[in-house]
N, C-alpha and C positions, 0 to 999 in steps of 0.2 A: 849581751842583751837577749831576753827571749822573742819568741815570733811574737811579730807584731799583727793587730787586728785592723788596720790599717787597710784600706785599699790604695788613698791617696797616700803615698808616703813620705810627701817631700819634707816635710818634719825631718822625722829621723833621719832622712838622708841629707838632711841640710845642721845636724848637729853638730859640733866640737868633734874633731878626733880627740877619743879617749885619752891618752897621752896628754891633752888640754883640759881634762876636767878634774874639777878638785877630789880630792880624795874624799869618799861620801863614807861616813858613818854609823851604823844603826847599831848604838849598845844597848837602847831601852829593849825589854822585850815588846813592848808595844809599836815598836817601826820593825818588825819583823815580817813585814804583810806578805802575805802569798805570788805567786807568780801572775797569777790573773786576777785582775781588781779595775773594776772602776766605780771612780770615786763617788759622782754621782748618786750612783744605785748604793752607793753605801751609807752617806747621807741622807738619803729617803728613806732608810730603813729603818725600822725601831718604834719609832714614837706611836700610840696610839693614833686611830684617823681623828678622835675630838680635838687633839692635843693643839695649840694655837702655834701655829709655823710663823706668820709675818701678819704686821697690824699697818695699820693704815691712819695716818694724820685725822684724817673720821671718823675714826672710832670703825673700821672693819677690819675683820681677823679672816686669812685664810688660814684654815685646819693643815693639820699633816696629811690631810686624806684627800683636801682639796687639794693641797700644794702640787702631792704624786698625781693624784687625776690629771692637772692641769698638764704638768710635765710630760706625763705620758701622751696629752694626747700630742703637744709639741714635737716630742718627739716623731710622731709619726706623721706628721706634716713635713716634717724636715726630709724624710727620705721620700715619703710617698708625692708630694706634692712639688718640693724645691728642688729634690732632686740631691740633695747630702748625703755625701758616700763617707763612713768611717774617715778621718785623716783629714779632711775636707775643714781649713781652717774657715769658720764664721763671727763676719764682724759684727758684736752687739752696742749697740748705743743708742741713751736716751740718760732721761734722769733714775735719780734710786729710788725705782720703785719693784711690786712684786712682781710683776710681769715680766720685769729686767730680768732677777733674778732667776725666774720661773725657767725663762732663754735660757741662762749658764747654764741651768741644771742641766734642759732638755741636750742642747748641744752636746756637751759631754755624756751625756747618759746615751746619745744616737754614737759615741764613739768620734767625733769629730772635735776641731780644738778649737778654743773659745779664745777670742781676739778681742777683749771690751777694753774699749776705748772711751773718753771723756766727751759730754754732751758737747764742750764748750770748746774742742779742739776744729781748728777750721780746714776747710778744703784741701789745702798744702801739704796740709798735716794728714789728714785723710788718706789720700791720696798715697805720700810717702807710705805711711802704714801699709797698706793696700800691696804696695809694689812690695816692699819687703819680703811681706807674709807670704804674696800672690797668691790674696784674698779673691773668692769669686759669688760673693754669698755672704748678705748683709743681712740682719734684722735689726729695725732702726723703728723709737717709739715715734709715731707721724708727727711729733710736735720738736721731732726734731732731724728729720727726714732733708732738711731743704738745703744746710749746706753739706752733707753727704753727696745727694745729688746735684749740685754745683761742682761738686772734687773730676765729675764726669772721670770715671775710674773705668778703662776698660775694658767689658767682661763682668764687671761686678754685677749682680745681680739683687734690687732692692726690697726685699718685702716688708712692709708696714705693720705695727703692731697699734692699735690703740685708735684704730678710724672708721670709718662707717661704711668704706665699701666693700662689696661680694670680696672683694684680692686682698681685704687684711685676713694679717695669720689666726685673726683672732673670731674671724666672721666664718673660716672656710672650715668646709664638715669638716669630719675625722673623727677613726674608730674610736668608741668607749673603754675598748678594751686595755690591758697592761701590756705598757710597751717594757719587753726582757732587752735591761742593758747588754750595748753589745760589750762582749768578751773582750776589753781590751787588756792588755796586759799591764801589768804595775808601770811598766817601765815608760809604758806608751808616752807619748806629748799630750796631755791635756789644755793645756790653756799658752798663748804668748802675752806676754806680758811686757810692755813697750815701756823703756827706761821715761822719766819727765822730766830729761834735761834741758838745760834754758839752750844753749847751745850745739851745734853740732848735731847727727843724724843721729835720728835713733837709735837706742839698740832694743833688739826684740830677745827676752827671754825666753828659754824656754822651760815650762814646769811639766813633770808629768804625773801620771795620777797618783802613787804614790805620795808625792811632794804636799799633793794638797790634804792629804790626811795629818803627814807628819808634822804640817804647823800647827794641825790642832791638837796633836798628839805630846807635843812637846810644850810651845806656849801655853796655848790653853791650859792644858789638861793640869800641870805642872806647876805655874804660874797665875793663872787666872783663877783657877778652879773655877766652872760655874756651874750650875743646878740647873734643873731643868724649870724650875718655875722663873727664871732669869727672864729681864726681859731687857734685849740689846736696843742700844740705839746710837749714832755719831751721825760727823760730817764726813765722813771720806767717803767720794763715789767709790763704787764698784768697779771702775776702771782701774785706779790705785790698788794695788794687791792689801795694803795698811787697811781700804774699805772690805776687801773682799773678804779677807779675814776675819774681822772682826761685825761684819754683820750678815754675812750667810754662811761661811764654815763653821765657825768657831760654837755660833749657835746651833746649828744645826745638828754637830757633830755631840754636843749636851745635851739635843733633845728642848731645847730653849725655843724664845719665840725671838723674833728683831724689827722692832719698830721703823723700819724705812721711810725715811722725810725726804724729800723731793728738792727741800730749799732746809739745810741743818746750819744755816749759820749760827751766832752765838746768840742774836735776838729769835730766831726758832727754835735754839735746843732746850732754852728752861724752859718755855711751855710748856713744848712737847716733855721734855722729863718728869713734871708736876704733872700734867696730865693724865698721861699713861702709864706712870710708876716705873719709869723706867729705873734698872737698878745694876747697867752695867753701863756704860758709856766711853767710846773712842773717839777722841779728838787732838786739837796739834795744840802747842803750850799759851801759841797766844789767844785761843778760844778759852782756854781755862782763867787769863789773864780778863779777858774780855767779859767774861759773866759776873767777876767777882762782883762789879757795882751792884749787880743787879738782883743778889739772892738772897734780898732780904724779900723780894714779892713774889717768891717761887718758894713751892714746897719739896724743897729735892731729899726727903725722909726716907726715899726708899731706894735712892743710890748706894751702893755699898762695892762697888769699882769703877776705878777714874782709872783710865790709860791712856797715856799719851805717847806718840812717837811722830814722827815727820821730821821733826828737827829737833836742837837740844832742850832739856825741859832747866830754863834755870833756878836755883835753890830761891831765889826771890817768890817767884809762883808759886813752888809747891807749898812753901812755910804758909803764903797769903792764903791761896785753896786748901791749908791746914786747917788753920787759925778761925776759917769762917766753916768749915763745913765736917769739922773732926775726921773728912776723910784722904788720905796717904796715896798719891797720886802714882801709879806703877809706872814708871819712866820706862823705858823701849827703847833700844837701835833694831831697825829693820832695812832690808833693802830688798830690792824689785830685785833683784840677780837670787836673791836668798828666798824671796816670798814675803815673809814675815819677821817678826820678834827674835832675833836670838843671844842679846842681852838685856836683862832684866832683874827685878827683883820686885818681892811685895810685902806686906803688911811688915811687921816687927822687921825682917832683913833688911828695908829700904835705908838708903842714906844719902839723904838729900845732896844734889851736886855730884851725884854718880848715878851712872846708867843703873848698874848696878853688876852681876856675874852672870856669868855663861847660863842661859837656860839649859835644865837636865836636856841630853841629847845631842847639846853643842860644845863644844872647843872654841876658845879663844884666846890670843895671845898678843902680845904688843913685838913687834919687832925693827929691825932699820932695814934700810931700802937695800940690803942686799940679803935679808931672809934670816940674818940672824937675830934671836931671840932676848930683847934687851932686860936687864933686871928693873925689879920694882922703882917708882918714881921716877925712872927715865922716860920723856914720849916718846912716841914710835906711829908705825904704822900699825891697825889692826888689822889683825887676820883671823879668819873665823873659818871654822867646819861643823860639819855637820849631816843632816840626813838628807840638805839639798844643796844645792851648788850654782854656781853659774854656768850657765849652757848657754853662750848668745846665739842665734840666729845667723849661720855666716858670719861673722863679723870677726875682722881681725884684732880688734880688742878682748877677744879673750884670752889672748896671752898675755894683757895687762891684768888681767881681773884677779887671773889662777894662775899663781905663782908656786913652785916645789907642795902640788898640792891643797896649799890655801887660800882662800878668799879673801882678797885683798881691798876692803868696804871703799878704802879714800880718806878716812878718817884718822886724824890725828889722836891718842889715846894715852894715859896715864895707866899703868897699875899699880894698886898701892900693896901694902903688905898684906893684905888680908884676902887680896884676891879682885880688891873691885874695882870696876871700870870709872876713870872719869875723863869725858870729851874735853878735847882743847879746841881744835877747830877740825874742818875740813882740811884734807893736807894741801890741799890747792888755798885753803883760805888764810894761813897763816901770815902774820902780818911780820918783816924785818925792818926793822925802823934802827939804822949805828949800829947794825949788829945785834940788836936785842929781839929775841923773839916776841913776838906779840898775839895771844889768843884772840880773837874778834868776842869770842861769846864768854870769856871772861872777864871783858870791861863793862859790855852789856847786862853781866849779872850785876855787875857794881853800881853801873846807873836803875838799874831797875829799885837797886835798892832806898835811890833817893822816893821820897812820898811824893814827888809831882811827876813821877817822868811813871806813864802808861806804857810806850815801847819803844826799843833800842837796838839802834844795830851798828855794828859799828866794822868798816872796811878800812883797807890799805891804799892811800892815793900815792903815784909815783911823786918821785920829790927830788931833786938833783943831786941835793946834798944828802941827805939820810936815805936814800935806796927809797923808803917810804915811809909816808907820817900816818898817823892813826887820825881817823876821823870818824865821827861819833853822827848818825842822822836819829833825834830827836823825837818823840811826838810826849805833848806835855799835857796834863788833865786841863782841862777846860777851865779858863781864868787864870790858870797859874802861869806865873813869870816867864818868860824865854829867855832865862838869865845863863846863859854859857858859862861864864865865869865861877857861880856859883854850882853850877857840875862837875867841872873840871876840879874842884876844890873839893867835892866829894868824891872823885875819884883820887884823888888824892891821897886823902885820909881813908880809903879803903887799902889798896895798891902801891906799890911803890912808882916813884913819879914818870918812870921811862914809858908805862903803860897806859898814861893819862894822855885823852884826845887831844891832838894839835887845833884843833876847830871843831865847832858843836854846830851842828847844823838843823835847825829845826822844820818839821814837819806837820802838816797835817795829818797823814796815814803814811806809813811804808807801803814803797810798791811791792806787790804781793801777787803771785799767780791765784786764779779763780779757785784753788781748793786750798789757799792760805800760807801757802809755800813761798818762804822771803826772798827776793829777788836781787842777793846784793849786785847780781853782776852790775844791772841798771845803776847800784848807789855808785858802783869803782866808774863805772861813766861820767857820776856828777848826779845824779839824781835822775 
C-alpha cells in the first residue's frame, strides 16, 4: 500500500490482513489510476460551471460551478471550524437531497471517510454504527437530527445542516476561496459502507478512492453508457452504495445531472420522470412492478435506461415493463462488500430471467462450497472479482466472504452455456422440501405470471415430515379472488408439482424494509 494521507488512521489500521483480501484485478486500461487520487476532486472536475450538476423536485438546478463552490466551501468548514483531520470518519444523514450529496463530496474531498447512513435507521442502530466506525463527527439534515441525538453517542459531535441557527454548517462563514483536495492516495479508505442485514451486527465496508471511480468506470461506463445530457433519477438513498452509484457517481463521473427526490416511491417516481425528463432511472423490481398500472397518465418518452438491482428482477416484470414501455430493463447483482453492479447486461445482450455476464472488468464464476469450479447448468455458489473487493471493518467474517481469493456474494447461481448468469435463490434461502431443492424466486416468477397475483414471495416453513414445505405469501389486484387453489394449479401447469406451495397465504403488502427490500425472514416467522 502507498503512504497514506491520513492523519487519523484507524481505517487502514483496522483493514483485512492482506492474505484476507480478494485478489483485485485492473485489466481495463481505464482502472489503472495513479498512485495519488481522490475521488472527490476528480468528480468535480471537467464539466463546464453552467453545466446542470443535481435538480430539485422544484424545478432548481445546482450548476457544476455551484455544486464545487458549495463543496469547497464545506469543505473548509470541516477542518477549519469542526475540526476534521484527513481519516477522520464522518457520519452523514438525512434524506436525498443535494446538500447530502454536496456532504459526500466535501468530506472526501477534506480527505476524511464518508459513513452515510439511512434517514430512517434508529438510535441502536446509530449508535452501533457509531461504535464500529468510532465515529466522532456527524453531519445530520436538522429534520432529521432527533433520533441521532437520542443514540446519545459518546464523543460524537453534531452539526446541523438545513436550520436557521448562527451553528448550522450552512449559516457559518467560510472562505470563497478553492478548497485543493487533500492528496490522498488511491488506496486511501474513502467511504464505510454498513452491510442492511435484517439480522445480526453489522458489517462496515470498507471502499477506497480508487473503488469509487472503478464502479463507474466499469458499470457505467461499459454497461450503462450515459451522455452527459442524461438526466438521473431512483429511489435508493445515498446510504445504499446501489443509491450512491447510481445517483451521484455514475452521473457525475459522465458529466450528467441527477434528479434527487426526497420521497422516490413508485407514486413519486412517474411524476417526477414526466416532469423532468428524466431519462436514466434506478430502482428495485417491485417498483417497476408497481408503476406498471399507472403509465398510461405519465409521459415517460424520455426514459431510455431502466436498472434494476436490490433483489432478483423476475422475467414476469421485465416482459410486462417491455410490453408497455418498449424499454429492456438492465437487471444487476450488486453488493455492499463490492459497491456496485458487477453482473449485467443491456440492450440486444439482455435475456430475460438472467442477471446477465460478468461486467467488463469483473470475473465471475459459479462453484461448490469447497472452491471448486462447477460446469455449466450446475448451481453453485457465486464468486466474483474484480477491481474491488471486500475489506470489512474488523470483522471476523471476512474470512467467510473471501475465500482462495474470491468474493463469495451468498447467492445461489446457474451458468448456462453461453456464459450467463441466472439467480436461483440466496444460498441461505434455498427451500428442501423430501429432498427436492426448491428456488423461492422461481415459484414467485410463476405466480407472478398468473394476471391477478401483483406480488409474491414465497419461503421454507419447517415441517416434521418433509424437512420443509413451500409456502407462497400472496398480494392479489384489488377485487380479484383469493382463491389458493386456483394458484396452486397455475403453478402447476407451469412447474413440475414438487415446487407447487403447500399453502397460499394471502396478503395485503409484503413486509418490506423502508427502501423496498423484502423481508422474508418475518414471512419464515409466520408473517
Amino acid at each position: 500500500m502507498t503512504t497514506t494521507a491520513h492523519l487519523d488512521t484507524f481505517a487502514r489500521d483496522h483493514l483485512p490482513p492482506r492474505e484476507q483480501w480478494p485478489e483485485l484485478r485492473f485489466d481495463l486500461p481505464e482502472l489503472r489510476y495513479p498512485e495519488r487520487l481522490n475521488c472527490a476532486g476528480v468528480l468535480l472536475q471537467g464539466p463546464p460551471d453552467e453545466r446542470p450538476a443535481f435538480r430539485t423536485p422544484d424545478g432548481g438546478v445546482w450548476t457544476y460551478g455551484e455544486l464545487r463552490a458549495r463543496v469547497d466551501r464545506l469543505a473548509h468548514l470541516l477542518g477549519r471550524d469542526l475540526g476534521v483531520v484527513p481519516g477522520d470518519r464522518v457520519l452523514l444523514r438525512g434524506p436525498t437531497t443535494p446538500w447530502l450529496a454536496a456532504c459526500w463530496l466535501a468530506v472526501l474531498k477534506a480527505g476524511a471517510i464518508a459513513v452515510t447512513v439511512l434517514a430512517q435507521q434508529r438510535p441502536h442502530e446509530l449508535a452501533t454504527i457509531c461504535e464500529i466506525a468510532r465515529v466522532r463527527h456527524a453531519l445530520c439534515d436538522i429534520r432529521a437530527v432527533d433520533d441521532l441525538a437520542k443514540a446519545e453517542i459518546p464523543g460524537l459531535s453534531i452539526t446541523t445542516y438545513g436550520g436557521d441557527g448562527p451553528g448550522d454548517l450552512l449559516n457559518r462563514p467560510a472562505p470563497g476561496t478553492p478548497y485543493p483536495a487533500v492528496d490522498t492516495a488511491a488506496d486511501d479508505v474513502a467511504l464505510i459502507a454498513f452491510t442492511s442485514g435484517t439480522t445480526g451486527r453489522p458489517k462496515g465496508c470498507m471502499h477506497l478512492h480508487r473503488d469509487v471511480l472503478a464502479i463507474a468506470d466499469t458499470f457505467s461506463r461499459h454497461v450503462l453508457r450515459p451522455t452527459p445530457d442524461d438526466v438521473f433519477t431512483g429511489s435508493p438513498p445515498l446510504g445504499f452504495t446501489f443509491g450512491l452509484g447510481g445517483l451521484v457517481v455514475f452521473p457525475l463521473r459522465a458529466g450528467a445531472s441527477a434528479l434527487l427526490l426526497e420521497q422516490a416511491h413508485p407514486a413519486q417516481l412517474l411524476p417526477a420522470i414526466s416532469e423532468h425528463r428524466v431519462s436514466v432511472l434506478f430502482t428495485a423490481p417491485t417498483a417497476y412492478r408497481a408503476m406498471l398500472p399507472e403509465l398510461d397518465h405519465h409521459d415517460v418518452s424520455h426514459l431510455r435506461r431502466c436498472v434494476s438491482a436490490g433483489e432478483n428482477l423476475p422475467a414476469a416484470t421485465w416482459h410486462a415493463w417491455y410490453e408497455r414501455t418498449g424499454l429492456k430493463i438492465i437487471n444487476g447483482i450488486g453488493a455492499t462488500e463490492l459497491l456496485h453492479i458487477f453482473l449485467s447486461a443491456a440492450d440486444d445482450d439482455i435475456r430475460p430471467g438472467t442477471t446477465g455476464v460478468p461486467v467488463p472488468g469483473w470475473q465471475a464464476r459459479v462453484q461448490d462450497a469447497d472452491g471448486r469450479e462447477l460446469p455449466a447448468g450446475e448451481p453453485g455458489l457465486l464468486a466474483v472479482r474484480g477491481p474491488v473487493g471486500c475489506r470489512y471493518l474488523d470483522d471476523p467474517r471476512q474470512r467467510e466472504y473471501v475465500r482462495d481469493g474470491w468474493n463469495l456474494t451468498g447467492d445461489t447461481y446457474v451458468r448456462d452455456d453461453d456464459g450467463y448468469f441466472r439467480y436461483v435463490a440466496r444460498a441461505d434461502d434455498m427451500i428442501i422440501t423430501a429432498g427436492y431443492n426448491v428456488a423461492g424466486p422461481e415459484v414467485e416468477d410463476a405466480l407472478l405470471r398468473h394476471p391477478d397475483v401483483v406480488e409474491a414471495a414465497v419461503v421454507g416453513r419447517p415441517d416434521e415430515d418433509r424437512g420443509q414445505v413451500v409456502v407462497a405469501y400472496v398480494v392479489v389486484k384489488e377485487g380479484a379472488p383469493q382463491d389458493a387453489e386456483a394458484l396452486r394449479a397455475h403453478v402447476k401447469s407451469e412447474l413440475v408439482p414438487y415446487k407447487c406451495p403447500r399453502q397460499v397465504v394471502f396478503l395485503d403488502a409484503l413486509p418490506r424494509t423502508a427502501t423496498g427490500k423484502l423481508q422474508r425472514f418475518r414471512l419464515r416467522a409466520g408473517g
